[in-house]
Backbone bond lengths (Angstrom), bond angles and torsions (degrees), N, CA, C in turn:
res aa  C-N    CA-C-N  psi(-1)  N-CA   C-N-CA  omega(-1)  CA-C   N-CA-C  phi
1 X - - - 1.450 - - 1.532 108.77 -
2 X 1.634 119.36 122.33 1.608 106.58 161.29 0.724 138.42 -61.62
3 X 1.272 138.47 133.76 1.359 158.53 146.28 1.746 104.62 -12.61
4 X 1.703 102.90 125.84 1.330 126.95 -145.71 2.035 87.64 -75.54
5 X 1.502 114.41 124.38 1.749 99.01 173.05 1.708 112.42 -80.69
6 X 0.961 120.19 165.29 1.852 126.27 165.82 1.129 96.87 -122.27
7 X 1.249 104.25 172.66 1.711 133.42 171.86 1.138 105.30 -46.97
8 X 1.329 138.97 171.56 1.746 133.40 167.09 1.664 84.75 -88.81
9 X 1.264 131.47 -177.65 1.416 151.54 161.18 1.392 129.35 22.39
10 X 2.089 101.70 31.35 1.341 113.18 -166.11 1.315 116.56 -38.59
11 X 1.623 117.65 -58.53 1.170 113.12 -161.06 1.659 116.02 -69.82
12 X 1.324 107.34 17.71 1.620 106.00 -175.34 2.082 95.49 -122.61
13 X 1.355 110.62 2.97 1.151 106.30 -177.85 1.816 108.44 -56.73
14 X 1.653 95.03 171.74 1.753 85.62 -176.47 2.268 81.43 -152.84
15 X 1.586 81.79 137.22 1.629 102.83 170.17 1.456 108.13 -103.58
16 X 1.199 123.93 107.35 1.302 117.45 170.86 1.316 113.34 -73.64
17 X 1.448 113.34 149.49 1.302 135.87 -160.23 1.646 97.33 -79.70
18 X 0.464 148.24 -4.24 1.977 150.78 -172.08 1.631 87.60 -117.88
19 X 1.273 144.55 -38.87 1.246 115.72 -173.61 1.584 113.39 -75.11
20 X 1.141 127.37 -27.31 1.196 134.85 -162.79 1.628 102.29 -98.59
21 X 1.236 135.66 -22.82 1.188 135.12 -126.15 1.994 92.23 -138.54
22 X 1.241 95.71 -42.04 1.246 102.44 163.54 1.626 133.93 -128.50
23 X 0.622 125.54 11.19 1.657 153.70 141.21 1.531 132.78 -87.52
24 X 1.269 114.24 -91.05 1.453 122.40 174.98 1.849 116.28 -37.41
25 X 1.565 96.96 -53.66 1.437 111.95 -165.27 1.846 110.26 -114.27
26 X 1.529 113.65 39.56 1.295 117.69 -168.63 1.709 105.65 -123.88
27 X 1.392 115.00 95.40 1.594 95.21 177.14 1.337 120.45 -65.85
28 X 1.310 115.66 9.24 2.023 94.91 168.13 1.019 92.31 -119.01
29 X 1.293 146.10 17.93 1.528 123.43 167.40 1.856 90.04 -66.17
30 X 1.696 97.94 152.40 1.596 126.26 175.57 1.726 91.22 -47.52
31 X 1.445 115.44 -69.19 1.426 115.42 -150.91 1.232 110.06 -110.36
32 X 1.715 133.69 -25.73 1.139 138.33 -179.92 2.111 102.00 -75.87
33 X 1.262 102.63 -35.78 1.928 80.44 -178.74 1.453 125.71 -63.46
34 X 1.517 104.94 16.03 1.982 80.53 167.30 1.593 97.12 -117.59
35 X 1.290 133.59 1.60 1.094 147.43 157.56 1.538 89.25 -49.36
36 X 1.771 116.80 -91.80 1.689 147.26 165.10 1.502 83.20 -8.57
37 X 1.538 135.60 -86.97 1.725 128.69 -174.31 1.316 95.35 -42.22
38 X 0.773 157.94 -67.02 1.722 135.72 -112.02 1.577 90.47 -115.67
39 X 1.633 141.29 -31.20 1.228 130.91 144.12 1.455 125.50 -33.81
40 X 1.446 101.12 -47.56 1.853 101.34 -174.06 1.088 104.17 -85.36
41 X 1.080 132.04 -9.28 1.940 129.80 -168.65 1.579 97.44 -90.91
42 X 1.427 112.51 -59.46 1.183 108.47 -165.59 1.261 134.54 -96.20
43 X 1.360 105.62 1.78 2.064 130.19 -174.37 1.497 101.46 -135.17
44 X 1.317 126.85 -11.89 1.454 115.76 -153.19 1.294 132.52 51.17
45 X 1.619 113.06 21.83 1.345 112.64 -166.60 1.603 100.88 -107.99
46 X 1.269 107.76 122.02 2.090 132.43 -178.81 1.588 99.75 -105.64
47 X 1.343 77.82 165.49 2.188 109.87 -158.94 1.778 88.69 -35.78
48 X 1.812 106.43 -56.49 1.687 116.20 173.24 1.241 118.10 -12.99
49 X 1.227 98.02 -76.36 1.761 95.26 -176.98 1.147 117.18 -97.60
50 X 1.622 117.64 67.49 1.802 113.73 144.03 1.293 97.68 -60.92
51 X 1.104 146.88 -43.81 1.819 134.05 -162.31 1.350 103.03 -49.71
52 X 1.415 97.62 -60.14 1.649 108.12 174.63 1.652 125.11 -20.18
53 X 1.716 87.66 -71.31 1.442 121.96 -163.64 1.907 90.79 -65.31
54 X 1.208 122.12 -65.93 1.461 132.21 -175.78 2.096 108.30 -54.39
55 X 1.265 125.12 -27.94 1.238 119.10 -179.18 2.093 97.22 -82.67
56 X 1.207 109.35 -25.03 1.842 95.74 -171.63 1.418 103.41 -84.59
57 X 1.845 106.09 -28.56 1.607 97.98 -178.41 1.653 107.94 -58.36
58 X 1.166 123.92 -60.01 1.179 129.68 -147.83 1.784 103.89 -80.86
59 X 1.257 117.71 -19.24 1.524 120.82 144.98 1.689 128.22 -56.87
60 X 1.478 96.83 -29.15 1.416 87.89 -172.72 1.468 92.48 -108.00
61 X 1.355 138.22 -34.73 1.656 117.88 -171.76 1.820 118.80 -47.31
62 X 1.460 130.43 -31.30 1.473 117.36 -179.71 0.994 96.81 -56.98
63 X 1.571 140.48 -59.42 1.555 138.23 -178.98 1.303 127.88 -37.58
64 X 1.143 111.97 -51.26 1.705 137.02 -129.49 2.351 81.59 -96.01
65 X 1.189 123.41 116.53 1.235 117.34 172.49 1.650 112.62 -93.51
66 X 1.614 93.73 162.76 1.502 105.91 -169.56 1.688 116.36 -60.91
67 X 1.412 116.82 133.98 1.240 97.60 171.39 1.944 130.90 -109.52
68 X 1.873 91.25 -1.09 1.027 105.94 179.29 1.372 96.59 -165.74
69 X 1.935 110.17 149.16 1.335 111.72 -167.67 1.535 88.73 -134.92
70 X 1.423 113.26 146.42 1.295 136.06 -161.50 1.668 118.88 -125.30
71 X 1.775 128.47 55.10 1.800 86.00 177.22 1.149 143.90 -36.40
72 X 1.542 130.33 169.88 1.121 124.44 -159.04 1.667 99.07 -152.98
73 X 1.042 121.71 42.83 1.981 100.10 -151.65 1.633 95.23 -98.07
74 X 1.187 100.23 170.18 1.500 132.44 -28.73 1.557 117.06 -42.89
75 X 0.949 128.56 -21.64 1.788 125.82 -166.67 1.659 112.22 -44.49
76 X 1.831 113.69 -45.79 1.400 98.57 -153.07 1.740 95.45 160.68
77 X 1.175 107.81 -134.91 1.293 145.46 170.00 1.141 142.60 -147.46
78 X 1.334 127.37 137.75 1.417 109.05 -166.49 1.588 110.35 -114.96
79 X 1.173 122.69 138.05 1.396 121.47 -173.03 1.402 103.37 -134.04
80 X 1.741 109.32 140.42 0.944 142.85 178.86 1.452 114.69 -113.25
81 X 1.847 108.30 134.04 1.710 123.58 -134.42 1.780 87.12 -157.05
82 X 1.883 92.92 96.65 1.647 75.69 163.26 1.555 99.45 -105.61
83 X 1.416 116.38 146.33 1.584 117.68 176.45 1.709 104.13 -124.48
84 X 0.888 105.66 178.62 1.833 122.98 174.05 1.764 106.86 -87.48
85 X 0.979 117.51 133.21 1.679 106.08 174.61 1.808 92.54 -136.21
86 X 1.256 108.70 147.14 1.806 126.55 175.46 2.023 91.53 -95.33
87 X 0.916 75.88 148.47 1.753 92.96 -165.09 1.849 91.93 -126.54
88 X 1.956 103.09 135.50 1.151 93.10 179.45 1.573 122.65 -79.99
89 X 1.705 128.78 47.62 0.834 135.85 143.56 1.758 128.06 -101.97
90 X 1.508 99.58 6.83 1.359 71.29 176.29 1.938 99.14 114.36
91 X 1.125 103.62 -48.81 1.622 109.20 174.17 1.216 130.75 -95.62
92 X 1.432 128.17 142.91 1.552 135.79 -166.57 1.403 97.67 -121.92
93 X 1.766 96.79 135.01 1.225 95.77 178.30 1.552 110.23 -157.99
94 X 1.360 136.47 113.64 1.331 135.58 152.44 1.496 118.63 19.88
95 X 1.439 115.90 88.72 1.485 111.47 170.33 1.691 115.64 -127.17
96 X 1.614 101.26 120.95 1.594 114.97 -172.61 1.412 97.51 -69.46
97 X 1.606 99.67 123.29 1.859 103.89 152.23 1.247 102.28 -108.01
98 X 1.549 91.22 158.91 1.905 99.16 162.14 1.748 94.00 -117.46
99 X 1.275 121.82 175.63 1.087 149.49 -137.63 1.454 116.46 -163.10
100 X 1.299 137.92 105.00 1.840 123.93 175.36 1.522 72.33 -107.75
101 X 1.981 88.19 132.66 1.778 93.51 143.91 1.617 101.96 -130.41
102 X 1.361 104.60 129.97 1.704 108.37 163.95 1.332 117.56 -64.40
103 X 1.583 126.96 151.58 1.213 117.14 -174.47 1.357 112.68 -86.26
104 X 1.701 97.46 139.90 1.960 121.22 -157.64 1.809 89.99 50.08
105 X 1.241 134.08 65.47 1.264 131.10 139.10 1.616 120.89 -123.13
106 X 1.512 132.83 178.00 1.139 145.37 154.13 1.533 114.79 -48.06
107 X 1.456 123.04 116.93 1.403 123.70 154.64 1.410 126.18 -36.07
108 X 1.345 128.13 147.56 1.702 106.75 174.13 1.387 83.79 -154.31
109 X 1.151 96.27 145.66 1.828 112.11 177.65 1.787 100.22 -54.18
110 X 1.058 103.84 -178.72 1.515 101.71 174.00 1.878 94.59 -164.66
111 X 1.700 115.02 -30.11 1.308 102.47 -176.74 1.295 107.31 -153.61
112 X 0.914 138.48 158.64 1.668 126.35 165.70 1.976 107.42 -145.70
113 X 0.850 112.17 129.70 1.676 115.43 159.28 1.715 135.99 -155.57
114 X 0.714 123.45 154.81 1.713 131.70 -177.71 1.274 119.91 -48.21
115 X 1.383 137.31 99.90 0.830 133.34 -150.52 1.830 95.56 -84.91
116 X 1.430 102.91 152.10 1.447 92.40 -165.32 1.933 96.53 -117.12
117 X 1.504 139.11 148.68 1.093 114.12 -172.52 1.452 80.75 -92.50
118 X 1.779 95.31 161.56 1.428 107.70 171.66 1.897 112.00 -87.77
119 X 1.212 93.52 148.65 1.668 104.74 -178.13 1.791 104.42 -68.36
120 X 1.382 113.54 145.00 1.733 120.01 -179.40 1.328 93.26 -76.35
């Protein structure tokens, strides 16, 4: 079996505060509010706590291994990060990030959402 990959330079990755805060976790954004639903439905987590949501990602990405890798050029690469997140209800649940890293650059979130299981 191979050897599990990570992010390049996890622990130096950076979530900007507008992606999470106004995107990911915003019910009137155009494309981010059903992301914004499916955070509050299934974690209890609202626009409020990106801090929240942004302090477990960046705890769990050094751990958390790649599950899909994406070029991107010129930009980078794109990497795909499912981790565990605690939801302020009480429930944990599978949430996919993506990741651009430029080459020899800083990681930066690029997406995050709830992973939903699929029905049999």
């Amino acid at each position: 079996m191979p050897e599990p990959l990570f992010v390049p330079r996890a622990s130096s990755a950076e979530v900007p505060d507008a992606k999470l805060r106004d995107y990911v976790l915003n019910p009137a954004h155009r494309v981010g509010r059903h992301k914004a639903r499916v955070f509050a439905s299934t974690l209890g987590i609202e626009r409020n706590d990106w801090r929240f949501l942004r302090d477990q990602i960046l705890e769990q990405l050094p751990s958390s291994p790649v599950t899909a890798i994406r070029p991107k050029p010129p930009y980078g690469t794109e990497y795909e990060v499912r981790m565990p997140v605690d939801g302020r209800n009480g429930a944990t649940h599978s949430v996919i990030t993506g990741w651009l890293v430029p080459d020899d650059g800083t990681p930066r979130l690029i997406t995050a959402y709830v992973e939903i299981p699929r029905r049999p």
